[in-house]
N, C-alpha and C positions, 0 to 999 in steps of 0.2 A: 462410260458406264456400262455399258453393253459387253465390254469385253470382261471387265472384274466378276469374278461368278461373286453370288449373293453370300455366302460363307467368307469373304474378305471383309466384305462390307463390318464386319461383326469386329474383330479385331481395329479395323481404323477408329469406327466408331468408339471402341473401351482407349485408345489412343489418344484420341481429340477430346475424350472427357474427360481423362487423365491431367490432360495439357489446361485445358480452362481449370480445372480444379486447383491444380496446382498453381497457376497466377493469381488465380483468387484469393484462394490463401495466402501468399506472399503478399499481396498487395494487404488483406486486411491485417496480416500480419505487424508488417510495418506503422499500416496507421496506427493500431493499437497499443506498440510501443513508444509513438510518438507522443498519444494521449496519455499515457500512464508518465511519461517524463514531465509533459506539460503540469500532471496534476501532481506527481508530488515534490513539487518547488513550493509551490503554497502550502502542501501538508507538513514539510520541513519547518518552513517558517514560526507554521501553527505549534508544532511538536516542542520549537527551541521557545516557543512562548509559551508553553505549557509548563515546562520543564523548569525554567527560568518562574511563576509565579508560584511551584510546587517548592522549590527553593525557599524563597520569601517565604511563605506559608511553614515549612517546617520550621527555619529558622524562628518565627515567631512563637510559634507553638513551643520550640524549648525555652524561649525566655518565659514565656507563663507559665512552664512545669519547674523555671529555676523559681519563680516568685512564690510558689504554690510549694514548694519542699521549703522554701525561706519560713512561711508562714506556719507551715504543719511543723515546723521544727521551735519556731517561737512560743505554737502554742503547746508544745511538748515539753520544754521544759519550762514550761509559768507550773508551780507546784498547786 
């Protein structure tokens, strides 16, 4: 330590905080796309059951807009 003049010290130091900073981030990196794959499996799921009762749902809704022109049509032409 005695021999490194104090002006070196400055540059190792911006070095080794370089280095921890950058394994940090790699590390939470990583976890955090581990986390984001874990969660959307189950949001997939949730998305194609959504999807699948929005389905259902329309289809319903044109059969009661066919019954509903059926009806406005019967009473359209009763004179």
């Amino acid at each position: 330590m005695e021999q490194i003049p104090w002006v070196a010290w400055i540059p190792i130091a911006g070095i080794l905080g370089w280095v921890i900073t950058s394994v940090i981030e790699s590390i939470t990196k990583s976890r955090r796309s581990a986390i984001e794959a874990e969660l959307s499996a189950p949001q997939r799921a949730l998305l194609a059951q959504s999807t699948e009762s929005s389905r259902a749902l329309v289809e319903r809704l044109d059969r009661i807009d066919a019954r509903l022109n059926t009806i406005e049509k019967t009473l359209t032409d009763i004179p």
